[in-house]
C-alpha positions in Angstrom: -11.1 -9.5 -5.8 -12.0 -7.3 -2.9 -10.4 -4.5 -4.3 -13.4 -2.5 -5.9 -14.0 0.7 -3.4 -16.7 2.1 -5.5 -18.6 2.2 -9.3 -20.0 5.0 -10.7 -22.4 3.3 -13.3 -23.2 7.4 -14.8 -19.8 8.2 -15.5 -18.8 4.4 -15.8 -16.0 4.2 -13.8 -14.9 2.0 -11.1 -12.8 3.0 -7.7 -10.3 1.0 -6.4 -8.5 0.9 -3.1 -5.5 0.2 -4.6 -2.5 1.9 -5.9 -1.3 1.9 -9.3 1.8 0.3 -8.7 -0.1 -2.6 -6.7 -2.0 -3.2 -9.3 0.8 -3.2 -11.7 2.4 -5.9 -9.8 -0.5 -8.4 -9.3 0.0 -11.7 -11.6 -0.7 -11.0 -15.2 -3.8 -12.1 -16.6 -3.6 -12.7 -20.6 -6.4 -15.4 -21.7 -10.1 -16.8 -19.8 -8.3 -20.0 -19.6 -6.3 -18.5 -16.9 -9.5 -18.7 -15.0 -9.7 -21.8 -14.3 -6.2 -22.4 -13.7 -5.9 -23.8 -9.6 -2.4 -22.7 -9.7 -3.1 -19.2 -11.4 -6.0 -18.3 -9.0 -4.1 -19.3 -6.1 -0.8 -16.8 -7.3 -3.7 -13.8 -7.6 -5.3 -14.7 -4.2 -2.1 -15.1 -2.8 -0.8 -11.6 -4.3 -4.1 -10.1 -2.8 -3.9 -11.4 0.5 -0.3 -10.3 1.1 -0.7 -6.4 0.1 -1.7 -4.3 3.1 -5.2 -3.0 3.8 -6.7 -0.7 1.3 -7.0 2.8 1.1 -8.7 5.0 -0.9 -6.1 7.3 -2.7 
């Protein structure tokens, strides 16, 4: 999604230039179906697009 700022395969963990509440707020995602649901993918890109500029918090 673009958002991934950096993974740490030793301590398994993954960095994102996001904030909590922006990723709080992106489009649900409940089943694998959703994936290939056109309309679905096109709300998340859509959501992703429109947030500002990441930064690292």
């Amino acid at each position: 999604m673009g958002v991934v700022a950096d993974i740490d395969t030793q301590a398994r963990k993954v960095t994102i230039a996001r904030t909590r509440e922006e990723m709080t707020s992106a489009p649900v995602f409940r089943t694998d179906r959703e994936t290939l649901d056109p309309a679905y993918l096109a709300r998340v890109g859509s959501y992703y697009r429109g947030l500002p500029p990441g930064q690292l918090a």
